[in-house]
PDBQT receptor file of N, H, CA, C and O in Angstrom, charges set to zero:
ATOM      1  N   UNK A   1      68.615  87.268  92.275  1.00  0.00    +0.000 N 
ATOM      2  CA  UNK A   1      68.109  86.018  91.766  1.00  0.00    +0.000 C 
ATOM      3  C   UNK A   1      68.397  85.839  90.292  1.00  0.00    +0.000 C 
ATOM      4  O   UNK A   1      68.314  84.721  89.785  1.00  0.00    +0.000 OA
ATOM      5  N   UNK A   2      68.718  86.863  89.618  1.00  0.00    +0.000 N 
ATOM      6  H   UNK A   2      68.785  87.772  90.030  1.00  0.00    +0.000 HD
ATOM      7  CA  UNK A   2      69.031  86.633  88.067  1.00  0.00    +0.000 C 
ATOM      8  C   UNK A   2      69.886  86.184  87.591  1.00  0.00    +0.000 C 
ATOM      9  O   UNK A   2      69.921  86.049  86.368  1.00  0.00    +0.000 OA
ATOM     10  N   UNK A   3      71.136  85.692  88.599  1.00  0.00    +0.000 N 
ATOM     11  H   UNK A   3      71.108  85.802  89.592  1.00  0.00    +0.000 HD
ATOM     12  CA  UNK A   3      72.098  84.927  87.878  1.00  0.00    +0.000 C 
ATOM     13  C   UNK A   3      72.169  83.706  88.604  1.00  0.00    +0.000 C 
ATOM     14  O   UNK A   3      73.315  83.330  88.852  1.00  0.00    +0.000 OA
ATOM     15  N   UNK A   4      70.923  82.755  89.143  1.00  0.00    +0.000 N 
ATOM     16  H   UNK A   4      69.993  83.061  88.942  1.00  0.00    +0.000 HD
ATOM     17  CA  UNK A   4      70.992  81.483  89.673  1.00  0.00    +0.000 C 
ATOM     18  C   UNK A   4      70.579  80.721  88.270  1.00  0.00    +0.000 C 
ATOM     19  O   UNK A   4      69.727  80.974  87.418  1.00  0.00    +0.000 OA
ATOM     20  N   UNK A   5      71.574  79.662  88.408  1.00  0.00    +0.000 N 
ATOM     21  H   UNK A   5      72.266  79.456  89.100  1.00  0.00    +0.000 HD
ATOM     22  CA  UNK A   5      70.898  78.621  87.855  1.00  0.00    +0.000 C 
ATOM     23  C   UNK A   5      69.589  77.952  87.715  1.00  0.00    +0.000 C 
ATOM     24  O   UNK A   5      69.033  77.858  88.809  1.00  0.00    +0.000 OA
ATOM     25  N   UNK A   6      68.922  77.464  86.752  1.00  0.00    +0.000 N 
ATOM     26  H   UNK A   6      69.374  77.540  85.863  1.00  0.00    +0.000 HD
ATOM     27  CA  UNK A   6      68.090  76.863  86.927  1.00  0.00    +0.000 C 
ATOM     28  C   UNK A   6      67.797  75.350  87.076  1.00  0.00    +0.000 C 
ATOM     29  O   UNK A   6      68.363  74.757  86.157  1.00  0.00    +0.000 OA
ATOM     30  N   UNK A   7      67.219  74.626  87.772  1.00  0.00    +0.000 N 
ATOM     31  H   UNK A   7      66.759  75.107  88.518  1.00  0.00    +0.000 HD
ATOM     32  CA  UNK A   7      67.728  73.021  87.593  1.00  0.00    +0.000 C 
ATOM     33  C   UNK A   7      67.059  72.338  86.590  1.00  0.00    +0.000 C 
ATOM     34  O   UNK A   7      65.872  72.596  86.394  1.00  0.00    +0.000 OA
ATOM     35  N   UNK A   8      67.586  71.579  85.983  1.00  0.00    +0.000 N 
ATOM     36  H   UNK A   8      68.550  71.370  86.143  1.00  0.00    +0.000 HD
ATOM     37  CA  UNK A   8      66.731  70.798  84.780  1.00  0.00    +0.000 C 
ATOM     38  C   UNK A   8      65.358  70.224  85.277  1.00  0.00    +0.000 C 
ATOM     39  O   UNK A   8      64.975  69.737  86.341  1.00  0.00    +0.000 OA
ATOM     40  N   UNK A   9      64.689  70.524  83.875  1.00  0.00    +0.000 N 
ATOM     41  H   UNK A   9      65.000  70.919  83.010  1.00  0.00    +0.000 HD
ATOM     42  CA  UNK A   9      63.461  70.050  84.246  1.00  0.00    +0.000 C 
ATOM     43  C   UNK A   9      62.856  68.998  83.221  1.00  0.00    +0.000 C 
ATOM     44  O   UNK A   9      63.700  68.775  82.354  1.00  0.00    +0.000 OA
ATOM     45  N   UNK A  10      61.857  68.379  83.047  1.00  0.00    +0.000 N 
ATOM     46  H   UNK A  10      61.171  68.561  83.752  1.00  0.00    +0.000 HD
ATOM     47  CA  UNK A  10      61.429  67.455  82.278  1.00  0.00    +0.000 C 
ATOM     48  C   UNK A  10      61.692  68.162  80.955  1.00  0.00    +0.000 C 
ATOM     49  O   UNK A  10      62.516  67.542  80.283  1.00  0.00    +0.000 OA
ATOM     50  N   UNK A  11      61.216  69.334  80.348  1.00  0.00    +0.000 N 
ATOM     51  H   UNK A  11      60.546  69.838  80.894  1.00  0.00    +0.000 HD
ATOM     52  CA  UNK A  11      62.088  69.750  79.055  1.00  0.00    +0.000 C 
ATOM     53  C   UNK A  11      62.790  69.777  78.730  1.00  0.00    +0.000 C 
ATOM     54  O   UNK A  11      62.824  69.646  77.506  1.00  0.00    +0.000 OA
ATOM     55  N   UNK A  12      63.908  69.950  79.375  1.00  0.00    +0.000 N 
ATOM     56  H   UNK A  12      63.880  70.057  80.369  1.00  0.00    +0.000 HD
ATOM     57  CA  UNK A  12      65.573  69.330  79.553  1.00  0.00    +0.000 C 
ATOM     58  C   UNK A  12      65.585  68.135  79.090  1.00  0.00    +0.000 C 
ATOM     59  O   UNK A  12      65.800  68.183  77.879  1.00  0.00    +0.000 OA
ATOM     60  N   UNK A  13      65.439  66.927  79.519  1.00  0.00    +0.000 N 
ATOM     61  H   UNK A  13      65.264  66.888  80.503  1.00  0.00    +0.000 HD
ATOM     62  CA  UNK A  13      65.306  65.621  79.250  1.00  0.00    +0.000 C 
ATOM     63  C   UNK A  13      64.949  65.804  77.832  1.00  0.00    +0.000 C 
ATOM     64  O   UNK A  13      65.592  65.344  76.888  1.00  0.00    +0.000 OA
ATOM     65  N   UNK A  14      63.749  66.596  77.744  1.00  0.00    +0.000 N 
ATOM     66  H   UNK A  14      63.227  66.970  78.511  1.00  0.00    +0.000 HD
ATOM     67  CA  UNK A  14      63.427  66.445  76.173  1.00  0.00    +0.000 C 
ATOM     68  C   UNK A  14      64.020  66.901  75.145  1.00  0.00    +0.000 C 
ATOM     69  O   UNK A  14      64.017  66.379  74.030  1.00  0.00    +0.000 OA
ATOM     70  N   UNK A  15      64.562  67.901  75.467  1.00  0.00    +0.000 N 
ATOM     71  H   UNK A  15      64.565  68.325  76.373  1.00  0.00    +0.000 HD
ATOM     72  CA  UNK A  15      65.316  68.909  74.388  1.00  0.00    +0.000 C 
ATOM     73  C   UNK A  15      66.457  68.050  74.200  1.00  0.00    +0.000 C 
ATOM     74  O   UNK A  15      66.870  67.916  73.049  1.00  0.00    +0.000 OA
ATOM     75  N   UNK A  16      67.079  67.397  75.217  1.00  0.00    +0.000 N 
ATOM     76  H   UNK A  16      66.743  67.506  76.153  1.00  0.00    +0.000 HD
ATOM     77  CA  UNK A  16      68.089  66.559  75.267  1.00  0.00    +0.000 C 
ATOM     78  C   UNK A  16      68.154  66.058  74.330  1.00  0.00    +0.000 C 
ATOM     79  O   UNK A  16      68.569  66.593  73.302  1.00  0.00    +0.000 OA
ATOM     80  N   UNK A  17      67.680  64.652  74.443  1.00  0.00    +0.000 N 
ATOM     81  H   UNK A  17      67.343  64.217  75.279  1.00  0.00    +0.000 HD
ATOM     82  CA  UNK A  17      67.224  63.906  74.193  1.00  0.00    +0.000 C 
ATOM     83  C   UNK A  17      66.388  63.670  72.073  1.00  0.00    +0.000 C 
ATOM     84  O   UNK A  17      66.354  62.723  71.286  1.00  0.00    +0.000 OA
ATOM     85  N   UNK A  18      66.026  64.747  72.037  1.00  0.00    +0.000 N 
ATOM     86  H   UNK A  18      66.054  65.516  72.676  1.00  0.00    +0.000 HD
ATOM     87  CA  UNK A  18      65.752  65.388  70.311  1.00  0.00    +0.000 C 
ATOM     88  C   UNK A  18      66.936  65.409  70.235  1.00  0.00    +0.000 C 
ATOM     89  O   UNK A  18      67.222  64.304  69.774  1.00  0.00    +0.000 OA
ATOM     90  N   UNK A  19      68.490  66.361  70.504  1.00  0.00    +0.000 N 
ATOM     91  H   UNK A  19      68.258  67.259  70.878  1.00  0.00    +0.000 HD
ATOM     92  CA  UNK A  19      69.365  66.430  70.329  1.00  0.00    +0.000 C 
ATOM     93  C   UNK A  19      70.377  65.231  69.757  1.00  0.00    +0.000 C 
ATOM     94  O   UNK A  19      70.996  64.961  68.728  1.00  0.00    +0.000 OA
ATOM     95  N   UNK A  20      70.180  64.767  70.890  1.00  0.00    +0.000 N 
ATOM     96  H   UNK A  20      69.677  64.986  71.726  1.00  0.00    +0.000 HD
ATOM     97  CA  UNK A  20      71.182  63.414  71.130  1.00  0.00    +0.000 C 
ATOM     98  C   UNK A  20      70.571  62.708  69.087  1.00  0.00    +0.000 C 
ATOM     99  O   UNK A  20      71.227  62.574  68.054  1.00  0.00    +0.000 OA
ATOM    100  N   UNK A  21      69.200  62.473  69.388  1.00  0.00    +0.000 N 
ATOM    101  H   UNK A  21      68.667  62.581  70.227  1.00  0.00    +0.000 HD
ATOM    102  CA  UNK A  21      68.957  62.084  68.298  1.00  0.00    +0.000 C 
ATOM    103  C   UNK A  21      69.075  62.327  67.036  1.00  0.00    +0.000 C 
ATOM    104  O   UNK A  21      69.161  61.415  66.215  1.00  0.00    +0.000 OA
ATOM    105  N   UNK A  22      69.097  63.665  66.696  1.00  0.00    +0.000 N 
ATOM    106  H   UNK A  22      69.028  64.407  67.363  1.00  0.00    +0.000 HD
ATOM    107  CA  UNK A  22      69.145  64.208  65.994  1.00  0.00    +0.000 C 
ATOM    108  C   UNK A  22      70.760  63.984  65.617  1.00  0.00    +0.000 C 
ATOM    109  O   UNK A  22      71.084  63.707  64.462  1.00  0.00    +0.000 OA
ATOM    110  N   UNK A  23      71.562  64.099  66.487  1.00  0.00    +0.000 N 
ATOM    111  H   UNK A  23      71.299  64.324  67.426  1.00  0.00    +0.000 HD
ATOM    112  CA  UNK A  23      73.376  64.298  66.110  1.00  0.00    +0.000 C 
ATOM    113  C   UNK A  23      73.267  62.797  65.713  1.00  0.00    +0.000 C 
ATOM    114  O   UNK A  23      74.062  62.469  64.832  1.00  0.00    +0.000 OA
ATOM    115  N   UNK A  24      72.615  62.019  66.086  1.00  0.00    +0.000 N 
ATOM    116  H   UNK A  24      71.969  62.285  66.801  1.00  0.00    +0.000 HD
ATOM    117  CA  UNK A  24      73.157  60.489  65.546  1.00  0.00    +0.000 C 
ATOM    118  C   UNK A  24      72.189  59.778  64.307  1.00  0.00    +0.000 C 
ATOM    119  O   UNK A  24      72.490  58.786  63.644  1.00  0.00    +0.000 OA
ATOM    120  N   UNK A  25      71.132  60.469  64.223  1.00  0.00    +0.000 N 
ATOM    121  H   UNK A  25      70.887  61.275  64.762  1.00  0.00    +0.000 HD
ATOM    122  CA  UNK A  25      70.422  59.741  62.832  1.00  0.00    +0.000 C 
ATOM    123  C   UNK A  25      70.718  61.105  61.599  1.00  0.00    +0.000 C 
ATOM    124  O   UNK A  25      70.371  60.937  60.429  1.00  0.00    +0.000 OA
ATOM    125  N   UNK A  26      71.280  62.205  61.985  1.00  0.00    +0.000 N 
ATOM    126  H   UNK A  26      71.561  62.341  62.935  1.00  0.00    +0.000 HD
ATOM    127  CA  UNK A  26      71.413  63.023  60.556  1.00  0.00    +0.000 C 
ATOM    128  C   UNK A  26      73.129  63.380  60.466  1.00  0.00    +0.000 C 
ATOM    129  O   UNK A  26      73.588  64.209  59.680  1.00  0.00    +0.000 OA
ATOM    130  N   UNK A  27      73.726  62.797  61.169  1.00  0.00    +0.000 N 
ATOM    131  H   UNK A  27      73.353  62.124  61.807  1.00  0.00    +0.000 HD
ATOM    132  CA  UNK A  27      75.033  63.309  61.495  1.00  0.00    +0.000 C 
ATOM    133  C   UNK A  27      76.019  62.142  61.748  1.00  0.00    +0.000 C 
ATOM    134  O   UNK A  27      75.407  61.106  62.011  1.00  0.00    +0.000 OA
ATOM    135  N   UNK A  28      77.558  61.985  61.747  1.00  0.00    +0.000 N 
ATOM    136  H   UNK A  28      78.055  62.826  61.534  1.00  0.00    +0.000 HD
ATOM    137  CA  UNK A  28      78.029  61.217  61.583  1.00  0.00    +0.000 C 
ATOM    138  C   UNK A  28      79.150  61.477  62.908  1.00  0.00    +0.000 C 
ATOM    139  O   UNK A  28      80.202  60.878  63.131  1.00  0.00    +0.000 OA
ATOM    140  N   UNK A  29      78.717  62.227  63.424  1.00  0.00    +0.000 N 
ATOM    141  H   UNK A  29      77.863  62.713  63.243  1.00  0.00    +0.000 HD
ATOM    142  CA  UNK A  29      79.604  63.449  64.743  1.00  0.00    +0.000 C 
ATOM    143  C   UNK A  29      79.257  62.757  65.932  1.00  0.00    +0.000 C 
ATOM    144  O   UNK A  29      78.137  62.317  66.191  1.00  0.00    +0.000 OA
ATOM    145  N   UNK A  30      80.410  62.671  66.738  1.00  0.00    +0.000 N 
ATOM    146  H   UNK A  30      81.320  63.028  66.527  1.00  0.00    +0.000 HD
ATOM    147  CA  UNK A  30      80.571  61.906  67.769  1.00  0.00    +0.000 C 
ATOM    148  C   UNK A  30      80.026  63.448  68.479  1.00  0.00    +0.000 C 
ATOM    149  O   UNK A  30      80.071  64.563  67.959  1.00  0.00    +0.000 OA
ATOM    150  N   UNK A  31      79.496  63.042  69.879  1.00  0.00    +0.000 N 
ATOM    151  H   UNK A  31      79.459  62.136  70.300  1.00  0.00    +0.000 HD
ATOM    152  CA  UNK A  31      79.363  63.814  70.843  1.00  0.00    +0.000 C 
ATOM    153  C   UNK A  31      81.023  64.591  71.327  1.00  0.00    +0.000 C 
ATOM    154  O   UNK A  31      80.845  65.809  71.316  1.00  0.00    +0.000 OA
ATOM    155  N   UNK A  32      81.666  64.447  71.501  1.00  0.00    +0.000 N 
ATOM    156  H   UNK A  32      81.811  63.457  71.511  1.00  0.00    +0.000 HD
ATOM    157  CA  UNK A  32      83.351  65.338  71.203  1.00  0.00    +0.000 C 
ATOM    158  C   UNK A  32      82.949  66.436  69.978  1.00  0.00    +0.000 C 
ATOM    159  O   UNK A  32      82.634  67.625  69.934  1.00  0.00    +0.000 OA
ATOM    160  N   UNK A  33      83.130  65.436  69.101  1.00  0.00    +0.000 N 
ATOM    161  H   UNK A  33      83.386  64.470  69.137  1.00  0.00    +0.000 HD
ATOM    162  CA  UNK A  33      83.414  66.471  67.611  1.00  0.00    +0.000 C 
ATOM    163  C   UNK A  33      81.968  67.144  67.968  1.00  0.00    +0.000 C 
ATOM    164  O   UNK A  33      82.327  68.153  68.575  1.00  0.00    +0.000 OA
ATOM    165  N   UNK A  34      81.024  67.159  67.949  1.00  0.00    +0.000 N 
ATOM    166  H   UNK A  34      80.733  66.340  67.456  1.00  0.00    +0.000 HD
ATOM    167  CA  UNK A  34      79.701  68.044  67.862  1.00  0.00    +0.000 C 
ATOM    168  C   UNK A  34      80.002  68.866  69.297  1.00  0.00    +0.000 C 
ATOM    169  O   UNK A  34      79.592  70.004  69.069  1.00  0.00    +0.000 OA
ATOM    170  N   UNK A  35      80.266  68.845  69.986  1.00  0.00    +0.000 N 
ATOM    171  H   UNK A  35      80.599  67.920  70.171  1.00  0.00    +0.000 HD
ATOM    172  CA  UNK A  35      80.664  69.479  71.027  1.00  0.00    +0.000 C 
ATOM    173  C   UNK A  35      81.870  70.816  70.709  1.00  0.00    +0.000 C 
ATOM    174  O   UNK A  35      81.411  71.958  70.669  1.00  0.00    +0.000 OA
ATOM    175  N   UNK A  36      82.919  70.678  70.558  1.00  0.00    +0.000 N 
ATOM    176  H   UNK A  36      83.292  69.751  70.590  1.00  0.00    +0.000 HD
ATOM    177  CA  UNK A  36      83.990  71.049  69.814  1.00  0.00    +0.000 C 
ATOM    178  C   UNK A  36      83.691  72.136  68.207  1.00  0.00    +0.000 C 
ATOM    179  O   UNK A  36      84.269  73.113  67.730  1.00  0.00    +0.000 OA
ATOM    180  N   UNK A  37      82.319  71.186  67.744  1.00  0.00    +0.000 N 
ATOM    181  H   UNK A  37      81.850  70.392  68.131  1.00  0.00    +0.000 HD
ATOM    182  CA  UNK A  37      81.925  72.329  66.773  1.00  0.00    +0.000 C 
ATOM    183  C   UNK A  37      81.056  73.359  67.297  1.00  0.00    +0.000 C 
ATOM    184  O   UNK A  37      81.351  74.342  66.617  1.00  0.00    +0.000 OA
ATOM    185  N   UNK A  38      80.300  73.645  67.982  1.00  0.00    +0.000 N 
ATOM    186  H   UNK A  38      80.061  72.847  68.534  1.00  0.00    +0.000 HD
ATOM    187  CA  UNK A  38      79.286  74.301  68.992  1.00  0.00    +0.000 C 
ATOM    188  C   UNK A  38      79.886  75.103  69.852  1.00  0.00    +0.000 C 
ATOM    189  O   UNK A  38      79.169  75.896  70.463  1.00  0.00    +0.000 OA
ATOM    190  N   UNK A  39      81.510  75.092  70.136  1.00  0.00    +0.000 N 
ATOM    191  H   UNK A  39      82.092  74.448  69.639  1.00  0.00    +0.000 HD
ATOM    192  CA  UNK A  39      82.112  75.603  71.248  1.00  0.00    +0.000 C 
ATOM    193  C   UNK A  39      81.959  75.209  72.546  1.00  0.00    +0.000 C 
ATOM    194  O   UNK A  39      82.506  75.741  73.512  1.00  0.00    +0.000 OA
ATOM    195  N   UNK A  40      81.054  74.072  72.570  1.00  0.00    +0.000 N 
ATOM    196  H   UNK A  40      80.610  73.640  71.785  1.00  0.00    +0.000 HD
ATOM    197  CA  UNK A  40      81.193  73.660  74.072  1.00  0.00    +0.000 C 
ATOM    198  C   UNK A  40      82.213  72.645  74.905  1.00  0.00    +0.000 C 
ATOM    199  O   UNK A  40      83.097  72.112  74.234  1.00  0.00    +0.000 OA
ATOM    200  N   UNK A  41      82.147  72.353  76.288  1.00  0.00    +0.000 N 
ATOM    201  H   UNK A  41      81.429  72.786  76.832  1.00  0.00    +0.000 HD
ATOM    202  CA  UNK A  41      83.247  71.158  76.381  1.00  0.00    +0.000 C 
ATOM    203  C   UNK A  41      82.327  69.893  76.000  1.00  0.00    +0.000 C 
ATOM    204  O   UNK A  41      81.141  69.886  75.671  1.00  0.00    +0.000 OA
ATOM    205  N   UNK A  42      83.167  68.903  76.133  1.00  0.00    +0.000 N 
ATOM    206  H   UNK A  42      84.131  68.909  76.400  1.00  0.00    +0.000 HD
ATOM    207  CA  UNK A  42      82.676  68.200  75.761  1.00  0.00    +0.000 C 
ATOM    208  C   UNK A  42      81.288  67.687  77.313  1.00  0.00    +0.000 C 
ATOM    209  O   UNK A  42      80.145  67.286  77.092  1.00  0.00    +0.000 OA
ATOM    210  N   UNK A  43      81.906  67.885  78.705  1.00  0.00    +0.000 N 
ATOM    211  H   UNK A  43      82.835  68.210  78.884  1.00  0.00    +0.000 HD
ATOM    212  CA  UNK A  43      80.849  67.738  79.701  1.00  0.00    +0.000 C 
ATOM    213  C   UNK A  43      79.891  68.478  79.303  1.00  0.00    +0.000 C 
ATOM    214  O   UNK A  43      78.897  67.751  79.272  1.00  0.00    +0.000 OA
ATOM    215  N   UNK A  44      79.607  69.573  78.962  1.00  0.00    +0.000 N 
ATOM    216  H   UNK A  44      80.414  70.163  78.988  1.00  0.00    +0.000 HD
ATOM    217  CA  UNK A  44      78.346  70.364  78.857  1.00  0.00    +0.000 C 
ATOM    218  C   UNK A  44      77.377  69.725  77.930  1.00  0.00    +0.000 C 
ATOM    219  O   UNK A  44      76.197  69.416  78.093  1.00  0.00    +0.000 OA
ATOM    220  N   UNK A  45      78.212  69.602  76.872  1.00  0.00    +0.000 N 
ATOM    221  H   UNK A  45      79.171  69.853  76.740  1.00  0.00    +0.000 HD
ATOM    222  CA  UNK A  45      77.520  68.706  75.613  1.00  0.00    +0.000 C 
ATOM    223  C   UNK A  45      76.537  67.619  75.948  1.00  0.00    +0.000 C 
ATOM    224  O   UNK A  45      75.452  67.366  75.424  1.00  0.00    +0.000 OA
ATOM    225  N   UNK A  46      77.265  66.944  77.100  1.00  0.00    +0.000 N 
ATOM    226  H   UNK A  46      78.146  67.149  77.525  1.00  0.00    +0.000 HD
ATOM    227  CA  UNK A  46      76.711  65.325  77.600  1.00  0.00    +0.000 C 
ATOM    228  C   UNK A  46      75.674  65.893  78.642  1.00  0.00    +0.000 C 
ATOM    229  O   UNK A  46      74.470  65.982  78.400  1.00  0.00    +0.000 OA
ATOM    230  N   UNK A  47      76.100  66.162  79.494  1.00  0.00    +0.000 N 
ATOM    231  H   UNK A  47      77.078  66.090  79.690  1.00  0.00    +0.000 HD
ATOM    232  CA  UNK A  47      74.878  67.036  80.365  1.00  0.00    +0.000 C 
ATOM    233  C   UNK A  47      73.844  67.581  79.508  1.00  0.00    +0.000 C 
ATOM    234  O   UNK A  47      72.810  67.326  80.126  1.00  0.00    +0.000 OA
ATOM    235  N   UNK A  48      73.557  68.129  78.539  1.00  0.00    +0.000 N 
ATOM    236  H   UNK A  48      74.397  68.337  78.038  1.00  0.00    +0.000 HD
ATOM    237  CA  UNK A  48      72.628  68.790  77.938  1.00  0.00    +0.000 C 
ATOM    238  C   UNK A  48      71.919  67.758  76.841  1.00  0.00    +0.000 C 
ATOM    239  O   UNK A  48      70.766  67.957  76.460  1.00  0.00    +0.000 OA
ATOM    240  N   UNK A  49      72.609  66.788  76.434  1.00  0.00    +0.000 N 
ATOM    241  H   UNK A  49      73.546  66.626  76.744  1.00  0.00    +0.000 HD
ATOM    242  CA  UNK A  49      71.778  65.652  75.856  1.00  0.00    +0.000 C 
ATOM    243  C   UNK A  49      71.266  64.502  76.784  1.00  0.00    +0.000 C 
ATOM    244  O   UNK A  49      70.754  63.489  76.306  1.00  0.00    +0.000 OA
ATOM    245  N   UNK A  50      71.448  64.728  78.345  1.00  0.00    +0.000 N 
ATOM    246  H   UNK A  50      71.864  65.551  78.732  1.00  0.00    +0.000 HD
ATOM    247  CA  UNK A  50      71.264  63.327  79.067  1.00  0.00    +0.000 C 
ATOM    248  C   UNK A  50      70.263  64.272  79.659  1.00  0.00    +0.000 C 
ATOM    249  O   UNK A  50      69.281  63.541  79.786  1.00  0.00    +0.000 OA
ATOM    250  N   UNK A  51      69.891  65.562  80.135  1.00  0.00    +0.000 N 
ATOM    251  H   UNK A  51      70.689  66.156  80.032  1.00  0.00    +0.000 HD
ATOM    252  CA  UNK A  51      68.783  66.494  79.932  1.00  0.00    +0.000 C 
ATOM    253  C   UNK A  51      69.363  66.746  81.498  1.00  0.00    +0.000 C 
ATOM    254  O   UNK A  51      68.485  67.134  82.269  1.00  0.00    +0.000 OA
ATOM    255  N   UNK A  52      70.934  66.557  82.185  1.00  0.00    +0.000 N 
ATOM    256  H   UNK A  52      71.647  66.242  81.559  1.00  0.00    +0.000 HD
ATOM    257  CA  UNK A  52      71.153  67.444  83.202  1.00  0.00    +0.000 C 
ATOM    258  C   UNK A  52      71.449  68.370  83.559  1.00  0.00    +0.000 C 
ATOM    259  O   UNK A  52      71.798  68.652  84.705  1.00  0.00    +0.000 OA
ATOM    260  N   UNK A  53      71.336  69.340  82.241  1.00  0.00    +0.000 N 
ATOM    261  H   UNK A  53      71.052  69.111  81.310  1.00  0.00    +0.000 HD
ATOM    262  CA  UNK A  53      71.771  70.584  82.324  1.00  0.00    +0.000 C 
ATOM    263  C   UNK A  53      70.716  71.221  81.775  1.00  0.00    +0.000 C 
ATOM    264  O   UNK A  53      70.080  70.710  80.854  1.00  0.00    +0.000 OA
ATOM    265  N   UNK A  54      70.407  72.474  82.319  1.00  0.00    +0.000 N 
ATOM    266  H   UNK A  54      70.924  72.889  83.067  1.00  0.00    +0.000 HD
ATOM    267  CA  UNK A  54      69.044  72.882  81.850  1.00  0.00    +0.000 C 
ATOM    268  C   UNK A  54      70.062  73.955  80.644  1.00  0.00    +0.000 C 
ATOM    269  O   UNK A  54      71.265  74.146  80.819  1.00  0.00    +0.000 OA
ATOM    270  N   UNK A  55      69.388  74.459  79.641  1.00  0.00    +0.000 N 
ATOM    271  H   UNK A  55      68.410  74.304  79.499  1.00  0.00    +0.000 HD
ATOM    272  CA  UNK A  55      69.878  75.153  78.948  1.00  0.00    +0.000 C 
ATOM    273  C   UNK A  55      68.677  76.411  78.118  1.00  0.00    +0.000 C 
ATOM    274  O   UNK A  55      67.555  76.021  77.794  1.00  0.00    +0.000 OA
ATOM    275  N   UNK A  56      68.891  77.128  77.994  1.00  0.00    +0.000 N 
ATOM    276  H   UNK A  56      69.802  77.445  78.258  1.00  0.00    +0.000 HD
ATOM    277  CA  UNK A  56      67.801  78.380  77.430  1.00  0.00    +0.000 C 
ATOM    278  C   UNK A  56      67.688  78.171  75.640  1.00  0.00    +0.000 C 
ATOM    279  O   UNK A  56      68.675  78.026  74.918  1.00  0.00    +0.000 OA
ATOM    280  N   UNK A  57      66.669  78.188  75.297  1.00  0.00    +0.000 N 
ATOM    281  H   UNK A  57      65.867  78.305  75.883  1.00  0.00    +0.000 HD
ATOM    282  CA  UNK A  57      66.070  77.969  73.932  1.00  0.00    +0.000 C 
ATOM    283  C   UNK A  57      67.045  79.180  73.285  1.00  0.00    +0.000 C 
ATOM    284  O   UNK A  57      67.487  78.782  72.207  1.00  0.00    +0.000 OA
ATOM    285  N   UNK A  58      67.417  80.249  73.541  1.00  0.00    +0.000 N 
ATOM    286  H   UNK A  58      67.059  80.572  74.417  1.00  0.00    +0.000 HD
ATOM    287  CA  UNK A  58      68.196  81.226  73.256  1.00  0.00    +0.000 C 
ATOM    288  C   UNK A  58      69.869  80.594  72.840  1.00  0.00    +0.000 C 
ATOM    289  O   UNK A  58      70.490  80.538  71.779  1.00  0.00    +0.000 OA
ATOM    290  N   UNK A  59      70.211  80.147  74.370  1.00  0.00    +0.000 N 
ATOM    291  H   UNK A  59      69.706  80.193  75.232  1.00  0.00    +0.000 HD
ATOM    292  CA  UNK A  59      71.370  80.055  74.149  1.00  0.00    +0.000 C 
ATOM    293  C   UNK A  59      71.841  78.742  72.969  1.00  0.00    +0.000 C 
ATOM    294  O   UNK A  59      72.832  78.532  72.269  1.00  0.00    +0.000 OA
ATOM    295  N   UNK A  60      70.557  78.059  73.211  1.00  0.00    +0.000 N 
ATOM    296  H   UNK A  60      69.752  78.229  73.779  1.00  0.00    +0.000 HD
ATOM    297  CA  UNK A  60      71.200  76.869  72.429  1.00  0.00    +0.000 C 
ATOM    298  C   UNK A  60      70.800  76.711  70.912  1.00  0.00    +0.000 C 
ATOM    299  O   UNK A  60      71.178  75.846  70.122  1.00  0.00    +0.000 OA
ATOM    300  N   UNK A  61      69.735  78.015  70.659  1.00  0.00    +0.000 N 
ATOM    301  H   UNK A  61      69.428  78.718  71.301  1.00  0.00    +0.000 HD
ATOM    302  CA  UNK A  61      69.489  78.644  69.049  1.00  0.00    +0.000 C 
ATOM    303  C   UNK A  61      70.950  79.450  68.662  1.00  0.00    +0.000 C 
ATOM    304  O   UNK A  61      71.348  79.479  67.497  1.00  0.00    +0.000 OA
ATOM    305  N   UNK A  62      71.636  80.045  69.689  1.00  0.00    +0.000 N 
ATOM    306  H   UNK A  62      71.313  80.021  70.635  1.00  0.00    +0.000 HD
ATOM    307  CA  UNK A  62      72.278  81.139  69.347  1.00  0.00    +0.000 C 
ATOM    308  C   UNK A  62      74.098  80.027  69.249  1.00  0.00    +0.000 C 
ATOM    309  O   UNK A  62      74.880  80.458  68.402  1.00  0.00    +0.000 OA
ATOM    310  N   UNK A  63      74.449  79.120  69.843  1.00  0.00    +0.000 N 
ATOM    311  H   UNK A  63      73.813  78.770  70.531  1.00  0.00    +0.000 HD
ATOM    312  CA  UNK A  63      75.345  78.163  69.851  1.00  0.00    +0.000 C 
ATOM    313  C   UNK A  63      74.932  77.285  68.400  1.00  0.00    +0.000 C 
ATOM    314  O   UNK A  63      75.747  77.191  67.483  1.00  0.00    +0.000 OA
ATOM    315  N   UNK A  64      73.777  76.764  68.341  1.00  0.00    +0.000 N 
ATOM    316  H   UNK A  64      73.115  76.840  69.086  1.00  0.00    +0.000 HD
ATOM    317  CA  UNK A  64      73.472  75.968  66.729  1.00  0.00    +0.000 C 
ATOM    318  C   UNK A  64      74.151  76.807  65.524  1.00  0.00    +0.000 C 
ATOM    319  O   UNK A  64      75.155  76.539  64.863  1.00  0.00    +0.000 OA
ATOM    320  N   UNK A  65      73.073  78.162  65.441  1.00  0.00    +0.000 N 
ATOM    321  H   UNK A  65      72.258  78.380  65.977  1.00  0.00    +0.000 HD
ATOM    322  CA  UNK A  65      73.498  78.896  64.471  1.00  0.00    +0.000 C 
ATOM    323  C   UNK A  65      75.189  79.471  64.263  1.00  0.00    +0.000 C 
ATOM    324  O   UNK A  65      75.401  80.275  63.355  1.00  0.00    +0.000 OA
ATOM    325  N   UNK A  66      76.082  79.111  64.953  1.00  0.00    +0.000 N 
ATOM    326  H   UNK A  66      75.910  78.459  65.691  1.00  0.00    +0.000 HD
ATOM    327  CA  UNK A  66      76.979  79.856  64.769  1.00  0.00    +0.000 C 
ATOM    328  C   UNK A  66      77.729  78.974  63.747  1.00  0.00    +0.000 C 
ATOM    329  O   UNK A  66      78.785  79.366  63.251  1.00  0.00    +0.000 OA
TER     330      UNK A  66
């Protein structure tokens, strides 16, 4: 069971969603370019700000900081 996915859940949406906001009222970065800087594709990027991708407080502290 430790390497199933998990399905998004209403925190998803939220975390999203802060995100999304955050890249567009402090940032001038298209979802591509902020994607591209983070190492992600650009689908993951969109999935994870539209809150359909669930993502771990870990992974997405440890992707920010880099």
């Amino acid at each position: 069971m430790g390497g199933q996915r998990k399905p998004p859940q209403a925190r998803d949406r939220l975390i999203g969603a802060r995100l999304r906001a955050v890249r567009r009222e402090q940032t001038d970065l298209s979802l591509e370019r902020a994607a591209q800087r983070i190492g992600w594709s650009l689908a993951t990027m969109s999935r994870i700000e539209t809150g359909k991708k669930h993502v771990s407080t870990e992974k997405l502290l440890a992707q920010i900081r880099q």
